[in-house]
VOKEMI-930005 format. One record per residue: y, z, x of N, C-alpha, C, O in turn. Coordinates in Angstrom, 3 decimals, always signed. Atoms other than C-alpha are relative to their C-alpha. Layout:
<nodes>
<node><n_yy>Y</n_yy><n_zz>Z</n_zz><n_xx>X</n_xx><ca_yy>Y</ca_yy><ca_zz>Z</ca_zz><ca_xx>X</ca_xx><c_yy>Y</c_yy><c_zz>Z</c_zz><c_xx>X</c_xx><o_yy>Y</o_yy><o_zz>Z</o_zz><o_xx>X</o_xx></node>
...
</nodes>
This chain:
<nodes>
<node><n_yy>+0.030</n_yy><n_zz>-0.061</n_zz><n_xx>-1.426</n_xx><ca_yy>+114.103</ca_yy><ca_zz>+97.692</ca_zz><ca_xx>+77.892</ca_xx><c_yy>-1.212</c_yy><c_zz>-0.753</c_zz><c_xx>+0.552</c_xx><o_yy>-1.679</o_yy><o_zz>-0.153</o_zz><o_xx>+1.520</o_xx></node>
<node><n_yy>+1.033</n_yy><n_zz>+0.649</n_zz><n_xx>-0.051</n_xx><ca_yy>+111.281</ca_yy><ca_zz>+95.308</ca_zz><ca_xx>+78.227</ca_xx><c_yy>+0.304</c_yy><c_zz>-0.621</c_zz><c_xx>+1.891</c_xx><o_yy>+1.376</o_yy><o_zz>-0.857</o_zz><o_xx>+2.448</o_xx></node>
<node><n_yy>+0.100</n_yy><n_zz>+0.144</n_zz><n_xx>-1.713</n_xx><ca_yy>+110.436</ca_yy><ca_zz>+94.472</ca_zz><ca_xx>+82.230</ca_xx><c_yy>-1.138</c_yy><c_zz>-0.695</c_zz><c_xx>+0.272</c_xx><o_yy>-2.228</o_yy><o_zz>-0.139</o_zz><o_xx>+0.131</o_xx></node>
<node><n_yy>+1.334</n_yy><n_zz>+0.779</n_zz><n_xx>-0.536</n_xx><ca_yy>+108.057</ca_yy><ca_zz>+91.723</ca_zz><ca_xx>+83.454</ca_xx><c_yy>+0.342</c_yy><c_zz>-0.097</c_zz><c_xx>+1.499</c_xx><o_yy>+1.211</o_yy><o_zz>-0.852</o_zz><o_xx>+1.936</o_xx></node>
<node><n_yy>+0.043</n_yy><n_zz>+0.299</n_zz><n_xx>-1.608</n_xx><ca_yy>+107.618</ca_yy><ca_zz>+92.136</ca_zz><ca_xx>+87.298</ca_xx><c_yy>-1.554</c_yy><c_zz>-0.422</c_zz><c_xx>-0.035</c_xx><o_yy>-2.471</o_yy><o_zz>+0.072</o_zz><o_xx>-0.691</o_xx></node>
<node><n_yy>+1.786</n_yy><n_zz>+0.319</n_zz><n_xx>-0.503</n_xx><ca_yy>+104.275</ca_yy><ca_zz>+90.406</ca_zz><ca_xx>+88.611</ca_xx><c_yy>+0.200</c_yy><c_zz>+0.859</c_zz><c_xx>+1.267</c_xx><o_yy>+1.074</o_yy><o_zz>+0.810</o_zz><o_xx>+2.132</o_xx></node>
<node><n_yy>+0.625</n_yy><n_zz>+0.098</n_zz><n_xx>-1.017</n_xx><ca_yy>+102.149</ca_yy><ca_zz>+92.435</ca_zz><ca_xx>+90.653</ca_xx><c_yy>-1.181</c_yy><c_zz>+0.203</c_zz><c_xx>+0.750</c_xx><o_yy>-1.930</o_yy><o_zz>+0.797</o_zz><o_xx>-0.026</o_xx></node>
<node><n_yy>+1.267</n_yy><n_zz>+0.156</n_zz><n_xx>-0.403</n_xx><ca_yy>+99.143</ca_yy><ca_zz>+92.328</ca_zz><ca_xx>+92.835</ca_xx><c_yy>-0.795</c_yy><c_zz>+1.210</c_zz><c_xx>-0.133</c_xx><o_yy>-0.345</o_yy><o_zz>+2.343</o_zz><o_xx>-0.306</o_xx></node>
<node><n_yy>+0.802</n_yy><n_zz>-1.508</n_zz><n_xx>+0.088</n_xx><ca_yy>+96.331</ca_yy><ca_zz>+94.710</ca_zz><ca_xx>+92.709</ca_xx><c_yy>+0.128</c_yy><c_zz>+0.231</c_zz><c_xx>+1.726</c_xx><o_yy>+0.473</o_yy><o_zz>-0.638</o_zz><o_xx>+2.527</o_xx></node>
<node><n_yy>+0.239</n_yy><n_zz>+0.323</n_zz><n_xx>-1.513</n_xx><ca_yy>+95.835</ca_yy><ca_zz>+96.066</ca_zz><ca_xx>+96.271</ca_xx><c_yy>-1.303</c_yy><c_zz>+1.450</c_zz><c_xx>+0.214</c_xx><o_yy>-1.579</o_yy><o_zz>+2.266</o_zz><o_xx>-0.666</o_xx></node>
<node><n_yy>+1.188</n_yy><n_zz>-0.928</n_zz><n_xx>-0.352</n_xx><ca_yy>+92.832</ca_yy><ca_zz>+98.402</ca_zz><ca_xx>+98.030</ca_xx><c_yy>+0.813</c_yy><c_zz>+0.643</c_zz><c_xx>+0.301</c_xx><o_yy>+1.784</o_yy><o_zz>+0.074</o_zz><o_xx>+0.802</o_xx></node>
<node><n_yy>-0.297</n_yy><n_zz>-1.028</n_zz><n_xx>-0.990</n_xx><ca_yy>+93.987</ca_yy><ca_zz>+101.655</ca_zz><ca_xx>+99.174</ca_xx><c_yy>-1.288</c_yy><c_zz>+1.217</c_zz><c_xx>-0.312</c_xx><o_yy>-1.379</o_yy><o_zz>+1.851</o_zz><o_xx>-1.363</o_xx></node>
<node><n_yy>+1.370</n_yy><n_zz>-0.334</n_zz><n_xx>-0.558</n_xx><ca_yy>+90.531</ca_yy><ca_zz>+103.316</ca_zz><ca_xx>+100.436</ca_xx><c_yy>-0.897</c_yy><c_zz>-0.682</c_zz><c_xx>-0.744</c_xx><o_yy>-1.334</o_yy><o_zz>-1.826</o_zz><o_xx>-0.616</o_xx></node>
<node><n_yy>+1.220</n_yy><n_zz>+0.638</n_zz><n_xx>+0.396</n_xx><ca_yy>+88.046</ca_yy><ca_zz>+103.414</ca_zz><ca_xx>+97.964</ca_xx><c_yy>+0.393</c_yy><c_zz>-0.316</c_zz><c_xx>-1.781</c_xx><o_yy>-0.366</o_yy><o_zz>-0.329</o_zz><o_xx>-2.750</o_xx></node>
<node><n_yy>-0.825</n_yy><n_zz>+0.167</n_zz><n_xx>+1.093</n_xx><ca_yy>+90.611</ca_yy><ca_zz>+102.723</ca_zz><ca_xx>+95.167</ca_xx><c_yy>+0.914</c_yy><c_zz>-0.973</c_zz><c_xx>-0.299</c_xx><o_yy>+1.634</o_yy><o_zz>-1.217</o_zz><o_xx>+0.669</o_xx></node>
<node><n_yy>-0.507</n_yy><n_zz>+1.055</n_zz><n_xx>+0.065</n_xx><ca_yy>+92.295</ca_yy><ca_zz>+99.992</ca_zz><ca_xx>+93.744</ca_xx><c_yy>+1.764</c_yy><c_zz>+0.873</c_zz><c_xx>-1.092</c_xx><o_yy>+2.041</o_yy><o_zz>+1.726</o_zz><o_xx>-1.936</o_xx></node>
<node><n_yy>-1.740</n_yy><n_zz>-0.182</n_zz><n_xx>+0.376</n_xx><ca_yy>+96.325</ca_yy><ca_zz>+100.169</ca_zz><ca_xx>+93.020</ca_xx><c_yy>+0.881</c_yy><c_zz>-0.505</c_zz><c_xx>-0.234</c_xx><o_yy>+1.262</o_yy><o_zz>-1.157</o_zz><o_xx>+0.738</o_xx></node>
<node><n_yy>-1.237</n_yy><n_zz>+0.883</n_zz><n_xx>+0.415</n_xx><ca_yy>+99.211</ca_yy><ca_zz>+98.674</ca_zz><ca_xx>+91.347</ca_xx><c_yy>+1.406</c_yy><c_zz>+1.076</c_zz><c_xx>+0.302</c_xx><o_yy>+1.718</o_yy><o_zz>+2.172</o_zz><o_xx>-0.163</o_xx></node>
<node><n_yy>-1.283</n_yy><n_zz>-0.413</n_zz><n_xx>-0.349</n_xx><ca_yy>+102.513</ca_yy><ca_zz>+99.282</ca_zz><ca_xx>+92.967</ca_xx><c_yy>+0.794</c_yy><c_zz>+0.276</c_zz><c_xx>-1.313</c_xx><o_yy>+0.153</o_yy><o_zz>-0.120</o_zz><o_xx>-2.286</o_xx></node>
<node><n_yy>-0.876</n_yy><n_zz>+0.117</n_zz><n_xx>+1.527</n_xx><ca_yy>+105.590</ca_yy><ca_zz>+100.097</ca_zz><ca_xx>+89.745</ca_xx><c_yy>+0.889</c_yy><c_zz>-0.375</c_zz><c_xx>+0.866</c_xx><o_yy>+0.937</o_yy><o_zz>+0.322</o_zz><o_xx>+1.880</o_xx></node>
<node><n_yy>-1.729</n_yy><n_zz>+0.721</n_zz><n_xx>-0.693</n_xx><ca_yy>+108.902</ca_yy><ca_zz>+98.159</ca_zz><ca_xx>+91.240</ca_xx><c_yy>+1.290</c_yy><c_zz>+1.096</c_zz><c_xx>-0.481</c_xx><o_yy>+1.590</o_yy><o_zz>+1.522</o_zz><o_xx>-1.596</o_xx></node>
<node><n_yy>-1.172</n_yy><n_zz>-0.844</n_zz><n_xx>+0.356</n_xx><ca_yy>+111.873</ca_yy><ca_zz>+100.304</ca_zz><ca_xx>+91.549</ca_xx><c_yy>+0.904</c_yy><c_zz>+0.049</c_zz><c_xx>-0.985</c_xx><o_yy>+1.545</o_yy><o_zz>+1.010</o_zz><o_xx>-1.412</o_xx></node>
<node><n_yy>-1.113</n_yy><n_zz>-0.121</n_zz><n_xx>+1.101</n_xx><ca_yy>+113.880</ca_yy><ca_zz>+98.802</ca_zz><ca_xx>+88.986</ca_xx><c_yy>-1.073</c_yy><c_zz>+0.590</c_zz><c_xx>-1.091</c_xx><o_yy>-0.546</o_yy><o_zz>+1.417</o_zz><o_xx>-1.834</o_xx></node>
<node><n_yy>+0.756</n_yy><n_zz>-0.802</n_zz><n_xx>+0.901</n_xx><ca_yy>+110.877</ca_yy><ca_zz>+99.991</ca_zz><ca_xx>+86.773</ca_xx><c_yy>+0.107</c_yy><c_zz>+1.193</c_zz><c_xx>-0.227</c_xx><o_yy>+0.637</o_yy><o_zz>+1.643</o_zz><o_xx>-1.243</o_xx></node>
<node><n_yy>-0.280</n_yy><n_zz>-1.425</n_zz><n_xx>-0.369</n_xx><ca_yy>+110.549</ca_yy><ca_zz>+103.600</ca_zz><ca_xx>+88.258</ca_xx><c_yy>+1.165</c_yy><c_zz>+0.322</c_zz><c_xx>-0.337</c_xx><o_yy>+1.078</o_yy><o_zz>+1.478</o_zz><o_xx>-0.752</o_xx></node>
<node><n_yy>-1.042</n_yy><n_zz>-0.510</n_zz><n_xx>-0.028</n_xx><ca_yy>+114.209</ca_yy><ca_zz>+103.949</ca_zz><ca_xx>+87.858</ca_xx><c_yy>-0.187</c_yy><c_zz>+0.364</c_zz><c_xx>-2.169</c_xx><o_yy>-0.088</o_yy><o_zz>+1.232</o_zz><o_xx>-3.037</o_xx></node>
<node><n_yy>-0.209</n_yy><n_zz>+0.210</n_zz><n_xx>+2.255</n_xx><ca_yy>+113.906</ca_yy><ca_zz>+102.628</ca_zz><ca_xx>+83.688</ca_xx><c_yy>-0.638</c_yy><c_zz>+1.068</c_zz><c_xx>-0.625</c_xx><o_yy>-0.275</o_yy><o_zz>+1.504</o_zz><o_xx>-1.717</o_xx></node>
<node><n_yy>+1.136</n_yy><n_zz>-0.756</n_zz><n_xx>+0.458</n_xx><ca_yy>+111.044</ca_yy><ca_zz>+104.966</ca_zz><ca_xx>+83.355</ca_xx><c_yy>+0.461</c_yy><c_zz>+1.291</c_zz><c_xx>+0.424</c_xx><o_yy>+0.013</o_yy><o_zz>+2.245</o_zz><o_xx>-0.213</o_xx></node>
<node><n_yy>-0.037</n_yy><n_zz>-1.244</n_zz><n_xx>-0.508</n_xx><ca_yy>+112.501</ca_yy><ca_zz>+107.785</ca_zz><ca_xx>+85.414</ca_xx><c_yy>-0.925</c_yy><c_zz>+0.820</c_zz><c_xx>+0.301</c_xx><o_yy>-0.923</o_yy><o_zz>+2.051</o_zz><o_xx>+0.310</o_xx></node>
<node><n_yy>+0.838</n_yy><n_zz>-0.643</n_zz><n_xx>-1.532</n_xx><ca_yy>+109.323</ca_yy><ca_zz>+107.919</ca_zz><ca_xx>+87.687</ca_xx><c_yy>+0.367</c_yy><c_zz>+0.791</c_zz><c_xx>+0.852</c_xx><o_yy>+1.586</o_yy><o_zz>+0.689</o_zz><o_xx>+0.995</o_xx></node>
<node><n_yy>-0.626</n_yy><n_zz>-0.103</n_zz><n_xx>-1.098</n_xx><ca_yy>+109.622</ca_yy><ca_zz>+110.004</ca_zz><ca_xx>+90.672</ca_xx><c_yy>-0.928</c_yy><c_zz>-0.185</c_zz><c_xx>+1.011</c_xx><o_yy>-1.803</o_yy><o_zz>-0.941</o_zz><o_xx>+0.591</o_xx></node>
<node><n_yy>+1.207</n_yy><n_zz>-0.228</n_zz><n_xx>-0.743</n_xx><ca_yy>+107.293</ca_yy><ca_zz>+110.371</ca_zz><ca_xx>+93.491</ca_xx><c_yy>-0.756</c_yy><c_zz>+1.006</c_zz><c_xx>-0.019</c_xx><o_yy>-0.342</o_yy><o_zz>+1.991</o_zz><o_xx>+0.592</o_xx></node>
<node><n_yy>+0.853</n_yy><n_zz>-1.347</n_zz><n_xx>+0.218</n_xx><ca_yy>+104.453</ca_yy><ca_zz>+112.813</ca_zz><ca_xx>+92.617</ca_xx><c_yy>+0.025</c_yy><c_zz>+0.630</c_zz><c_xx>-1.718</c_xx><o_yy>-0.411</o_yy><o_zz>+1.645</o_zz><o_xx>-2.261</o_xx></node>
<node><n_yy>+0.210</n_yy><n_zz>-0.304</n_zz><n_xx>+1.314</n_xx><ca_yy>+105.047</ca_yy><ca_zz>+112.496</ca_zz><ca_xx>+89.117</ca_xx><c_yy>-1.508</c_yy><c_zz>-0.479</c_zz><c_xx>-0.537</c_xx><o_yy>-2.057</o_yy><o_zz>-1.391</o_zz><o_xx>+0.082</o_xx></node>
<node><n_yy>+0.912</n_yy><n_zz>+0.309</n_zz><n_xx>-0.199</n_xx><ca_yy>+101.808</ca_yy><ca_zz>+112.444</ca_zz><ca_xx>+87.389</ca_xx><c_yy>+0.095</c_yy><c_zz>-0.597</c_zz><c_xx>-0.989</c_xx><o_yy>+1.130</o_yy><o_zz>-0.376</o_zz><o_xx>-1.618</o_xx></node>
<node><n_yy>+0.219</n_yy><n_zz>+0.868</n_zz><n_xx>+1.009</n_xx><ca_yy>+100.589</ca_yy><ca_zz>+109.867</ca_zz><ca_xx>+84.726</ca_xx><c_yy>-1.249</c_yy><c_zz>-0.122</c_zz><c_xx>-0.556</c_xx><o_yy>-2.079</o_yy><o_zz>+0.135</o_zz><o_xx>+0.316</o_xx></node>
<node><n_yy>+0.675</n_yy><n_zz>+1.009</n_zz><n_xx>+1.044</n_xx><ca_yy>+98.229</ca_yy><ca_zz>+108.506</ca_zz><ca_xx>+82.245</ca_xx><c_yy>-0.281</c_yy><c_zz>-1.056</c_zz><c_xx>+0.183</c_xx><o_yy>+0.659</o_yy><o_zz>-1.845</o_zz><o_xx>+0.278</o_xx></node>
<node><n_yy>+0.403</n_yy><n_zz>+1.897</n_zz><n_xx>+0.509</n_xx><ca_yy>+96.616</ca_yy><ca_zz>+105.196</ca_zz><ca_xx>+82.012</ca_xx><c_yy>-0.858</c_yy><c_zz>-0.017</c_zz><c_xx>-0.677</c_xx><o_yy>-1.818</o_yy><o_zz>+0.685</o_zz><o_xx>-0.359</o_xx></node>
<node><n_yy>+0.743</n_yy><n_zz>+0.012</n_zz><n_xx>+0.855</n_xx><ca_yy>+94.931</ca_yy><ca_zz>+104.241</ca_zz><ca_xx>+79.038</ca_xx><c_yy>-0.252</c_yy><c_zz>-1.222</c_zz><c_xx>-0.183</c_xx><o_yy>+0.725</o_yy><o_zz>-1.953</o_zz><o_xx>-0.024</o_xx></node>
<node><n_yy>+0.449</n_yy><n_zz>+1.302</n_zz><n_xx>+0.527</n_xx><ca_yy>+92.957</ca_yy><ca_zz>+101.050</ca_zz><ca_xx>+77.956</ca_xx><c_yy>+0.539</c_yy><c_zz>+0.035</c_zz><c_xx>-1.619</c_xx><o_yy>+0.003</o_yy><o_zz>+0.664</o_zz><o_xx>-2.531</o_xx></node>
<node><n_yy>-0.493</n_yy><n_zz>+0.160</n_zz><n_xx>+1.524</n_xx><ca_yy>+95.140</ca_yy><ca_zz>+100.114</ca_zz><ca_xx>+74.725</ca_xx><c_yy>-1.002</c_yy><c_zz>-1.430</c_zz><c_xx>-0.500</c_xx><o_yy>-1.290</o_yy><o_zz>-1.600</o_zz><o_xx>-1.685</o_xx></node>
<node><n_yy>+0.766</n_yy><n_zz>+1.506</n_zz><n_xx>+0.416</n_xx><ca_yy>+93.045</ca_yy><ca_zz>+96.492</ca_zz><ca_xx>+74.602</ca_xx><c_yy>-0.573</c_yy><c_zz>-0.487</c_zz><c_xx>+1.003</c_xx><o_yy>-0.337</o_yy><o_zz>+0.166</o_zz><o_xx>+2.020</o_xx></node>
<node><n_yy>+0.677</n_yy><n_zz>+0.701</n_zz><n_xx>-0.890</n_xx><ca_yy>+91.084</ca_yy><ca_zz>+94.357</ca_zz><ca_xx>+76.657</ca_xx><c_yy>+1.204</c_yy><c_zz>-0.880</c_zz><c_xx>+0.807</c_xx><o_yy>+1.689</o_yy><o_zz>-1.815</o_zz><o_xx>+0.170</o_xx></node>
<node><n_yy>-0.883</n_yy><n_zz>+0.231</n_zz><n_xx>-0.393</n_xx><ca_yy>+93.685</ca_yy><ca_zz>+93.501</ca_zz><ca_xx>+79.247</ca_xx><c_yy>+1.129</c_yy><c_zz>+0.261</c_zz><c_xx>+0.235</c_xx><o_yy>+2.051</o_yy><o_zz>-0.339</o_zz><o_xx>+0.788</o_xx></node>
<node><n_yy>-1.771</n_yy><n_zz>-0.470</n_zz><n_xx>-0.060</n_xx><ca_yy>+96.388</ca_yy><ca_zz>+95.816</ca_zz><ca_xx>+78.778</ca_xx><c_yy>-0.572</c_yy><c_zz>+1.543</c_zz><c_xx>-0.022</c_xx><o_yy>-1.589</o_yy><o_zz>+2.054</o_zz><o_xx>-0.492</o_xx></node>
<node><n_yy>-0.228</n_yy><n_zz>-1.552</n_zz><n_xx>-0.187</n_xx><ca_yy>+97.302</ca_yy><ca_zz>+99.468</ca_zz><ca_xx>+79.755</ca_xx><c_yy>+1.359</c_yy><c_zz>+0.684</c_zz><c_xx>-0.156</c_xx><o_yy>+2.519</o_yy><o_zz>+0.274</o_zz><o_xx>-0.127</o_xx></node>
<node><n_yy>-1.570</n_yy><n_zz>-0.968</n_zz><n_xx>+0.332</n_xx><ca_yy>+99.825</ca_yy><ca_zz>+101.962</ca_zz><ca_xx>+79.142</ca_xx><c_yy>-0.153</c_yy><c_zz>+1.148</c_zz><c_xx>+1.456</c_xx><o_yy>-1.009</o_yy><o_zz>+1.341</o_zz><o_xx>+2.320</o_xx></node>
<node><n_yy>-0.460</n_yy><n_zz>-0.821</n_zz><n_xx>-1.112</n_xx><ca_yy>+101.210</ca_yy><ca_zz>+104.391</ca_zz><ca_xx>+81.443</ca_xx><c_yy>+0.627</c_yy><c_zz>+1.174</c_zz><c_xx>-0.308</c_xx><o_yy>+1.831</o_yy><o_zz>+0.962</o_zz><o_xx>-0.453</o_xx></node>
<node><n_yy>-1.102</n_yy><n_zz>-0.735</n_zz><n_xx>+0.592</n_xx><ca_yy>+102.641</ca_yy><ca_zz>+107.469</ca_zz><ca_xx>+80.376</ca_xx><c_yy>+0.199</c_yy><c_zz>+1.089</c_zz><c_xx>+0.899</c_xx><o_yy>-0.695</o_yy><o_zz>+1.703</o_zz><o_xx>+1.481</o_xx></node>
<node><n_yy>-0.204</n_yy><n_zz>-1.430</n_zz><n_xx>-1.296</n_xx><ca_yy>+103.991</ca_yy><ca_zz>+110.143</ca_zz><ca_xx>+82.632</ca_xx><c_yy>-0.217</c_yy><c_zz>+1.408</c_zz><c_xx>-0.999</c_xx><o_yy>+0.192</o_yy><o_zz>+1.401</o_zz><o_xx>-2.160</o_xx></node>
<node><n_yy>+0.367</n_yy><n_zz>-1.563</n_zz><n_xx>+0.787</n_xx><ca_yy>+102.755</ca_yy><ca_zz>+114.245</ca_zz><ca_xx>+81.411</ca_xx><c_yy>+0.486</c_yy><c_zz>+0.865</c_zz><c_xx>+0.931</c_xx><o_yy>+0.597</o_yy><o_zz>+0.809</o_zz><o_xx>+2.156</o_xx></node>
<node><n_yy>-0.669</n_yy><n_zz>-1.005</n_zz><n_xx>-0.821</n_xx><ca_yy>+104.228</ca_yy><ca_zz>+117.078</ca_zz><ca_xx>+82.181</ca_xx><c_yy>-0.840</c_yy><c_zz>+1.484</c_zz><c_xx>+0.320</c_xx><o_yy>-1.933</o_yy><o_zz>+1.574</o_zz><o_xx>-0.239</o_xx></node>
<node><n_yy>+1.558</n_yy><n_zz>-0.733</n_zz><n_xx>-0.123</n_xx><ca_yy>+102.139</ca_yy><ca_zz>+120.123</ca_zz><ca_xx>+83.233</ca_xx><c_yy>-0.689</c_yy><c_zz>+0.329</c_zz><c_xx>-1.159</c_xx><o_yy>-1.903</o_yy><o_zz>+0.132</o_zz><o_xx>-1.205</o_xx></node>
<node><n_yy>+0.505</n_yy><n_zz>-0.434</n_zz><n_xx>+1.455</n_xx><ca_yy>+101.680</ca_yy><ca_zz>+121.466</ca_zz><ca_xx>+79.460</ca_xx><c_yy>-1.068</c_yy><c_zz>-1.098</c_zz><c_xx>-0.309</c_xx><o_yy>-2.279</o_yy><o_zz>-1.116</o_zz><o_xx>-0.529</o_xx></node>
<node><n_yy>+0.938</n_yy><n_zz>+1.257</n_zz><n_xx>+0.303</n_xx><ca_yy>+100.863</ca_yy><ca_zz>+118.051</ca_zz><ca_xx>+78.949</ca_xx><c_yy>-1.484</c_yy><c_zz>-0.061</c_zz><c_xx>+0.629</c_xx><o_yy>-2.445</o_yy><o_zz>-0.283</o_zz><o_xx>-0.108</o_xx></node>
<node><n_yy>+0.958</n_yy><n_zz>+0.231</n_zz><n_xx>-0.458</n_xx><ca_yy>+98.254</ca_yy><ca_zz>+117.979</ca_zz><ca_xx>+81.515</ca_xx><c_yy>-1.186</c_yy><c_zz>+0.787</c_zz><c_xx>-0.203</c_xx><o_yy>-2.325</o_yy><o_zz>+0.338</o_zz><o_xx>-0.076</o_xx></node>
<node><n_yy>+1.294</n_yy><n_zz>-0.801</n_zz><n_xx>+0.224</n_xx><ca_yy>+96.126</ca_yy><ca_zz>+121.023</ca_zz><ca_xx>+80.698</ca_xx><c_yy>-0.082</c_yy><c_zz>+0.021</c_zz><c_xx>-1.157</c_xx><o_yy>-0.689</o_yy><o_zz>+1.050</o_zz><o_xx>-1.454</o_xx></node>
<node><n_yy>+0.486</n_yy><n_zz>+0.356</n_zz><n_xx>+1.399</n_xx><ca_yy>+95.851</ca_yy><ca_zz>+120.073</ca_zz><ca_xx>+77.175</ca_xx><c_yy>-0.596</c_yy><c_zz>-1.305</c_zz><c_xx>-0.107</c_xx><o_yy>-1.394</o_yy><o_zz>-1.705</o_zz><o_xx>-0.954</o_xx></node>
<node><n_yy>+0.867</n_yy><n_zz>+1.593</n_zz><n_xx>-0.409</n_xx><ca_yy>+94.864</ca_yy><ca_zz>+116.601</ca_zz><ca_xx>+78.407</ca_xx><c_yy>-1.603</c_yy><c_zz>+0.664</c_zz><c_xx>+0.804</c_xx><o_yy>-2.699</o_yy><o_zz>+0.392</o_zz><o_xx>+0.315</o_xx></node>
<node><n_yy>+1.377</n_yy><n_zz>-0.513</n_zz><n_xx>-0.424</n_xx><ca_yy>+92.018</ca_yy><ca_zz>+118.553</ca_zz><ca_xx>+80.756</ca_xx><c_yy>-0.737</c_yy><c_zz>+0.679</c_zz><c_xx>-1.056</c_xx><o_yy>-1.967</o_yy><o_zz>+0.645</o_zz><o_xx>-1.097</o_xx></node>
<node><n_yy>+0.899</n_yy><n_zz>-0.952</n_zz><n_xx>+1.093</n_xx><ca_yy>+90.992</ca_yy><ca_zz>+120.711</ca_zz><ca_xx>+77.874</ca_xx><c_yy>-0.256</c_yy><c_zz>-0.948</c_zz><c_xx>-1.500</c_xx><o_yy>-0.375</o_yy><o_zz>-0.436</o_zz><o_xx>-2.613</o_xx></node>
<node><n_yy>+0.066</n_yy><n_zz>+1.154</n_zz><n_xx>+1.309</n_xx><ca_yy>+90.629</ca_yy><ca_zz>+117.348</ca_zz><ca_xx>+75.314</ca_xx><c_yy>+0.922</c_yy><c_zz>+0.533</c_zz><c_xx>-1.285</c_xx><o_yy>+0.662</o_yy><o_zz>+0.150</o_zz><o_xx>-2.426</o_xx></node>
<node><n_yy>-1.032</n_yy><n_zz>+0.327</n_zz><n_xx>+1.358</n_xx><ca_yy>+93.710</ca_yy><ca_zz>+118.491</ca_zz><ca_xx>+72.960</ca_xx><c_yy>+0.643</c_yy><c_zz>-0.712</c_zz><c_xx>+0.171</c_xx><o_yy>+1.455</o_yy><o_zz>-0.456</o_zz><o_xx>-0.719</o_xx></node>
<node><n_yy>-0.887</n_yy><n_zz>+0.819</n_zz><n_xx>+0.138</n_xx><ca_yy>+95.831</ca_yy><ca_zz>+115.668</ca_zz><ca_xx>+73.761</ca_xx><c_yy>-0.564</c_yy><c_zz>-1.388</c_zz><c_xx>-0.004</c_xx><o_yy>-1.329</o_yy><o_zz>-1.803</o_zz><o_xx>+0.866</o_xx></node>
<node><n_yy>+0.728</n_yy><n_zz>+1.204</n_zz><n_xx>-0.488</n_xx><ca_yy>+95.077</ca_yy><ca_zz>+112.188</ca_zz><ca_xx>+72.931</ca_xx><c_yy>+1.198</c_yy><c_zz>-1.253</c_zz><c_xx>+0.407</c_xx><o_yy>+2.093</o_yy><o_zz>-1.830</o_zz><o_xx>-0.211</o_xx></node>
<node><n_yy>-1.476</n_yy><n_zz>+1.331</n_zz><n_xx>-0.608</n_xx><ca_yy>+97.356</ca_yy><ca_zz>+109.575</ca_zz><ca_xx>+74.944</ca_xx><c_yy>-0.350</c_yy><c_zz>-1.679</c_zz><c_xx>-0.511</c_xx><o_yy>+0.191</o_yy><o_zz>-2.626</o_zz><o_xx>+0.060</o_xx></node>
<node><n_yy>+0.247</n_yy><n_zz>+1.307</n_zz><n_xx>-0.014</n_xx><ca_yy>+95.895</ca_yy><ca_zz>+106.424</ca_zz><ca_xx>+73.429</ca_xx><c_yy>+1.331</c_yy><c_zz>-0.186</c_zz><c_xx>-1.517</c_xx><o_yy>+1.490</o_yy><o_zz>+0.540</o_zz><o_xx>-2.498</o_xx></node>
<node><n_yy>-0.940</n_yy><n_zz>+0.238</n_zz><n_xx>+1.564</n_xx><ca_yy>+98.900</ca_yy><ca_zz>+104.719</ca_zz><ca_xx>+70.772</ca_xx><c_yy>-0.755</c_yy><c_zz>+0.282</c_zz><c_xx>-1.119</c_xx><o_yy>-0.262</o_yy><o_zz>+0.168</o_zz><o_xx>-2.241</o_xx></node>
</nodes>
């Protein structure tokens, strides 16, 4: 399922943001308010992974590690 959309970074306040394109969100089964992950896999590249609450308070409490 490989997906190359280009797109821009953009400011929103004091934070910088990359839009995901719908046909993405759909592949990924994003929704709005789902929460995610981003991890530095290399110099230049990131991953994205969506967690689910379990997920997330084992991510706050350092038992989960999201890097590949």
């Amino acid at each position: 399922m490989p997906s190359k959309d280009i797109q821009r970074i953009i400011k929103v306040g004091n934070s910088l943001a990359i839009t995901v394109p719908a046909s993405v969100a759909r592949a990924l089964n994003f929704q709005r308010g789902d929460r995610v992950v981003l991890s530095c896999v290399e110099e230049g590249t990131i991953t994205v992974r969506k967690v689910n609450d379990k997920d997330l308070h084992n991510l706050r409490v350092g038992v989960i590690d999201f890097n590949p």
